[in-house]
DRENTORBA-105350 format. One line per 10 residues: number of its first residue (from 1); their letters; for each residue x, y, z of N, C-alpha, C, O. Coordinates in steps of 0.02 Angstrom, whole numbers. Layout:
% residues N
NUM> a> X/Y/Z/X/Y/Z/X/Y/Z/X/Y/Z ~ ...
This chain:
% residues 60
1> xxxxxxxxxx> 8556/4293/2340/8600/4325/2388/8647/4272/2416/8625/4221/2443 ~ 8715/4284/2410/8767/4242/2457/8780/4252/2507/8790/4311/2519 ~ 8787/4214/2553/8797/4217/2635/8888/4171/2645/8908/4114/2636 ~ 8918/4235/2665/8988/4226/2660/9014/4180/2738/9000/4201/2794 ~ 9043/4132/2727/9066/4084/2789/9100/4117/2816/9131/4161/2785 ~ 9110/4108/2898/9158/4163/2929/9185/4121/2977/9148/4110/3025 ~ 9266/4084/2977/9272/4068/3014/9283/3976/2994/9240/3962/2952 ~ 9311/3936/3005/9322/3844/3002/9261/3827/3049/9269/3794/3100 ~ 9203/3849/3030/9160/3794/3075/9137/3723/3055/9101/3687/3089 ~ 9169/3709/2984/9129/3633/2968/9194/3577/3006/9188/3517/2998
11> xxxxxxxxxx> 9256/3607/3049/9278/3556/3064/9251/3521/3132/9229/3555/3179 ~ 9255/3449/3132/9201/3428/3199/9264/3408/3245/9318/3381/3235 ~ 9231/3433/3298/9271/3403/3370/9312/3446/3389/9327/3437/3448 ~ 9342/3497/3359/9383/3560/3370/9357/3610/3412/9375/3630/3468 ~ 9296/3634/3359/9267/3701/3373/9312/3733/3343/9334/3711/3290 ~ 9338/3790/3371/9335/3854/3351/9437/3862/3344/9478/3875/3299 ~ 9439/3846/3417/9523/3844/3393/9555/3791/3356/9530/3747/3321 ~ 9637/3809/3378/9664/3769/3336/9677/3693/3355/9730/3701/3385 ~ 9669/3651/3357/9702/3585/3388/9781/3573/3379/9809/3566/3325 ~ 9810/3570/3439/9867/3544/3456/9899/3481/3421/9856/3449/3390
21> xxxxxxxxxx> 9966/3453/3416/9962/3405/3392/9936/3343/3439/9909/3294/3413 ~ 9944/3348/3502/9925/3295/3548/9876/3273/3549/9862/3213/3547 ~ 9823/3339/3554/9737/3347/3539/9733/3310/3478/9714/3251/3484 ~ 9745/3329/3425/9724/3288/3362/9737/3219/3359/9709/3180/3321 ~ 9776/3208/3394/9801/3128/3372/9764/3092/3448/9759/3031/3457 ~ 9745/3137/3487/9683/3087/3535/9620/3089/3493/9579/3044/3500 ~ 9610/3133/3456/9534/3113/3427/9541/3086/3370/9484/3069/3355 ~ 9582/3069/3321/9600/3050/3302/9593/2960/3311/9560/2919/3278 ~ 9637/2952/3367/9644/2885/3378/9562/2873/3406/9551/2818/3382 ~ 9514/2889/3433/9470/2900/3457/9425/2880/3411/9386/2832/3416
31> xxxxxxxxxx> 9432/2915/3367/9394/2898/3288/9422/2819/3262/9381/2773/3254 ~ 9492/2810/3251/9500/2756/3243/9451/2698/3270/9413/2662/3237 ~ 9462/2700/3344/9449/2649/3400/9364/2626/3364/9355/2567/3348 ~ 9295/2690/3352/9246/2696/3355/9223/2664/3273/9168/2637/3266 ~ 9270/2671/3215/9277/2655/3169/9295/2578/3169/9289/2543/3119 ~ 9309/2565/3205/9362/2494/3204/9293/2452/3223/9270/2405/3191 ~ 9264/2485/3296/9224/2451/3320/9133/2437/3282/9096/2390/3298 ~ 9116/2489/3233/9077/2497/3181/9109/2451/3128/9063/2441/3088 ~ 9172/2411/3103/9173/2378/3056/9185/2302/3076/9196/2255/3038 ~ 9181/2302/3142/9167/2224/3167/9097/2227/3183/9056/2191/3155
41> xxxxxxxxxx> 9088/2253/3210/8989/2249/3188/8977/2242/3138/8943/2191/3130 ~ 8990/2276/3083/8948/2269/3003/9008/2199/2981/9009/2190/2920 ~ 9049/2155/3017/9087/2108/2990/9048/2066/3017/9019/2024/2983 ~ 9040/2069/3074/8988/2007/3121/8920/1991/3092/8902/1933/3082 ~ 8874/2057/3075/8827/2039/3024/8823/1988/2964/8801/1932/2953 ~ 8853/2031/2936/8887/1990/2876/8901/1934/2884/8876/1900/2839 ~ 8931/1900/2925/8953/1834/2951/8878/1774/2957/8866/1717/2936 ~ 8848/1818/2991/8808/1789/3004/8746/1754/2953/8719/1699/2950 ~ 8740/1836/2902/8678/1826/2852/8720/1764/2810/8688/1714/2792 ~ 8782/1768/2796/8800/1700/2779/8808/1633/2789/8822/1585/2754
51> xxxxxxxxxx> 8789/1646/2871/8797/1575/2892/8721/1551/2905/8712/1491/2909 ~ 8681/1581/2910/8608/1582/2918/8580/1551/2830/8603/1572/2777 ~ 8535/1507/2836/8504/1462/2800/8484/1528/2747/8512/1579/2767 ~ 8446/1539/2688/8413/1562/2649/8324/1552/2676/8301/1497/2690 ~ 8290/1606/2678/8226/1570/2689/8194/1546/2632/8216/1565/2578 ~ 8154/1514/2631/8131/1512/2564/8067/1530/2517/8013/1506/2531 ~ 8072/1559/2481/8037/1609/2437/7960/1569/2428/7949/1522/2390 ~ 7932/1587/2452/7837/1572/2441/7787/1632/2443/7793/1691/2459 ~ 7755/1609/2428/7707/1655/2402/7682/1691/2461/7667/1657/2510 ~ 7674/1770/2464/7627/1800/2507/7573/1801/2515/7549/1836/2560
């Protein structure tokens, strides 16, 4: 049996109406900001496991 979609609900942060252009481009930039800030974290990591020694492999 198919269950027919009714309606744009897979878009996030909207809901139900339509978004404005003003609206979109605040969440939008919003997303940017949160994205930006998630890829200097996973850059800072990174930074680090490279600057950090190797441990070294012995036996368990």
């Amino acid at each position: 049996m198919r269950h027919r979609h009714r309606g744009r609900c897979g878009r996030k942060g909207f809901g139900r109406r339509v978004p404005n252009r003003e609206d979109m481009l605040s969440h939008l930039e919003e997303r940017q900001r949160d994205i930006e800030e998630e890829l200097a974290d996973i850059a800072e990591l990174v930074r680090r496991l490279k600057d950090e020694p190797a441990p070294a492999s012995g036996t368990a």
